[in-house]
Kinemage of the C-alpha trace (Angstrom):
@kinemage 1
@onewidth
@group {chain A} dominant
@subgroup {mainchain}
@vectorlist {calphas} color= white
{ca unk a 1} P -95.461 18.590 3.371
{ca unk a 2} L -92.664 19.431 5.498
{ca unk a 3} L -91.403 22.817 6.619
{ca unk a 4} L -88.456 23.723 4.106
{ca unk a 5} L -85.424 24.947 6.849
{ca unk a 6} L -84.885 29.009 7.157
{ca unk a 7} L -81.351 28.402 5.547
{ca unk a 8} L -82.686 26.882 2.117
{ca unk a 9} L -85.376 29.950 2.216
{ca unk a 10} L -82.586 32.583 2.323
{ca unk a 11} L -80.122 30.909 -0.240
{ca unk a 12} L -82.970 31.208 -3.056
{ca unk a 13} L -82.118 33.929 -5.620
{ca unk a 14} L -84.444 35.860 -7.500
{ca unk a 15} L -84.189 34.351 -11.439
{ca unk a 16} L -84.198 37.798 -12.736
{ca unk a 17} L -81.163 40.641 -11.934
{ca unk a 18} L -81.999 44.456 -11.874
{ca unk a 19} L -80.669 45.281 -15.251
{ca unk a 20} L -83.346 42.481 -17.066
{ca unk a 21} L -86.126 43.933 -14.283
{ca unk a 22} L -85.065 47.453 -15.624
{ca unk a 23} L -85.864 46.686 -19.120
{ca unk a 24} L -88.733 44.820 -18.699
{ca unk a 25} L -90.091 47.906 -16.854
{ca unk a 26} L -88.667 50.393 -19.610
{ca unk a 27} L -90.464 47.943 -22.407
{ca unk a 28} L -93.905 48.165 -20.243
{ca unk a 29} L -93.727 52.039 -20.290
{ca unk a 30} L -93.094 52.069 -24.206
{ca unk a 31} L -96.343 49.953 -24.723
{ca unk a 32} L -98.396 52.425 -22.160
{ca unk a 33} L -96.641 55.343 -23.838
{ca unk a 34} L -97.904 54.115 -27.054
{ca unk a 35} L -101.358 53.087 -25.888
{ca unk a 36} L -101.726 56.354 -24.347
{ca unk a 37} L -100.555 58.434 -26.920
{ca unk a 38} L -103.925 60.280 -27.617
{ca unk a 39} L -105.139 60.302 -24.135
{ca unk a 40} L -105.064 62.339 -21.680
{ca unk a 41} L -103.263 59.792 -19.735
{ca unk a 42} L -99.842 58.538 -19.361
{ca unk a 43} L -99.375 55.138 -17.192
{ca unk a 44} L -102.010 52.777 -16.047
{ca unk a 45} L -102.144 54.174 -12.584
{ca unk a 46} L -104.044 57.332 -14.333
{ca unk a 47} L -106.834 55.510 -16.019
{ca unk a 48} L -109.861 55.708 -14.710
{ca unk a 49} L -113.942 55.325 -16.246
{ca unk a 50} L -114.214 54.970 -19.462
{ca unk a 51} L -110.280 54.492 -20.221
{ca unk a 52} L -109.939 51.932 -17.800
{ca unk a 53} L -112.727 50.105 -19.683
{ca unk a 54} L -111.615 50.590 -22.919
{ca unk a 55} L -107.667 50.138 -22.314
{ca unk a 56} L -108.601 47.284 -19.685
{ca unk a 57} L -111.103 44.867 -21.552
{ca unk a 58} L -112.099 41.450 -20.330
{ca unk a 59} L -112.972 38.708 -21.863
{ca unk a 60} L -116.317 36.421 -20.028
{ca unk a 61} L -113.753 34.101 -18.526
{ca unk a 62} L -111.796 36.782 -16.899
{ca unk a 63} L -115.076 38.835 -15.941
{ca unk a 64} L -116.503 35.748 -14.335
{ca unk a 65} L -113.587 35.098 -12.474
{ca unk a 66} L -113.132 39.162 -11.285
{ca unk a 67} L -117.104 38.789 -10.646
{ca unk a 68} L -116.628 35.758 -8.424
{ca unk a 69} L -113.546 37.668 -6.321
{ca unk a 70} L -115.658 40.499 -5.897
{ca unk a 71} L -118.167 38.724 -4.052
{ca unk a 72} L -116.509 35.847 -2.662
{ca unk a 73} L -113.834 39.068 -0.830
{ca unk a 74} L -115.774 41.778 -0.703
{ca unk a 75} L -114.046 43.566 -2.791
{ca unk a 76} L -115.261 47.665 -2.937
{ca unk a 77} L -115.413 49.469 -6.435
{ca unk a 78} L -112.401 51.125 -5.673
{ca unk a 79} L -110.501 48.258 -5.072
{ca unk a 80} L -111.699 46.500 -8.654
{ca unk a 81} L -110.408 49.433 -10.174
{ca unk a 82} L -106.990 49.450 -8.989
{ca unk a 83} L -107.321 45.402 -9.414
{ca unk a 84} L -107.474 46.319 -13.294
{ca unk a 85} L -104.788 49.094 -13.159
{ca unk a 86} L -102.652 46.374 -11.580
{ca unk a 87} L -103.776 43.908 -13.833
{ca unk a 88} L -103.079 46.237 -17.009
{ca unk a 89} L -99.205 46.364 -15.551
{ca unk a 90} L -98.917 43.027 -15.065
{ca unk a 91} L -99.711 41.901 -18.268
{ca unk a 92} L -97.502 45.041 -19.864
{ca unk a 93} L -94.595 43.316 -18.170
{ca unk a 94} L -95.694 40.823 -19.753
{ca unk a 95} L -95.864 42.076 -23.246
{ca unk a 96} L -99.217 40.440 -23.194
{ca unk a 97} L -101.917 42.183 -25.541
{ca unk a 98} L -104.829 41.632 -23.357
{ca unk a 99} L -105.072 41.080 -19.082
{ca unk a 100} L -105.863 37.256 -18.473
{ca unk a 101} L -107.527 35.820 -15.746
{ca unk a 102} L -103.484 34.655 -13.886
{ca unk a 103} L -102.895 38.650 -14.253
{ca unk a 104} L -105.896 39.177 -12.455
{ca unk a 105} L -105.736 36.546 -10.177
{ca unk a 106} L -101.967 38.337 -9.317
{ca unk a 107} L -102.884 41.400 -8.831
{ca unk a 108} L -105.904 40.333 -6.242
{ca unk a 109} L -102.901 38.588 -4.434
{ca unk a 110} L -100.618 41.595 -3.952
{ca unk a 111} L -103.622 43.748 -2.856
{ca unk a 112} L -103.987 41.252 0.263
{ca unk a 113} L -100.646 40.961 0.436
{ca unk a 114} L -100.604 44.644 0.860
{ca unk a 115} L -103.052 44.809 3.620
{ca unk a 116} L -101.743 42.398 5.486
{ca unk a 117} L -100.064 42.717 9.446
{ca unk a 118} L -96.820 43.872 9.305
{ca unk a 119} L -95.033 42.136 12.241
């Protein structure tokens, strides 16, 4: 494929404008809010053992897949957990019930894009 030019790079907009980001982030917060209403958590960056699990359950295609990350990357335990507190976000911005393998597969993307060079 070719290389698309610098110029046509910077001229693309993001689809979404702060106001429509702002409510899909105030909607995610009211579904954790909710979820979280009898524990002694808040947000999905608090859950850890047991809550994780429970608030954070996968179905075999999207344990096979986390599996085969895990091993294929080397992934540590500590960075599957905050895969699945990422996960849990993305699919709350989502308004999805349950995290799917694409929310998984997302969040394992910005935690290399994360570690990454910086230039």
């Amino acid at each position: 494929m070719p290389a698309v030019p610098y110029k046509d790079l910077k001229e693309i907009k993001s689809s979404k404008d702060s106001e429509s980001m702002r409510a899909q982030i105030v909607a995610a917060r009211q579904i954790q809010a909710e979820r979280y209403a009898n524990l002694p958590c808040a947000i999905n960056s608090e859950l850890s053992g047991r809550w994780l699990h429970d608030c954070c359950q996968l179905a075999e295609p999207e344990h096979t897949f986390l599996e085969d990350a895990m091993h294929k990357l080397g992934l540590s335990a500590r960075a599957h957990t905050r895969i699945m507190r990422i996960s849990r976000t993305i699919a709350d911005l989502e308004q999805a019930p349950r995290v799917t393998v694409n929310h998984l597969a997302e969040a394992i993307n910005f935690r290399f894009m994360d570690r990454e060079d910086r230039y």
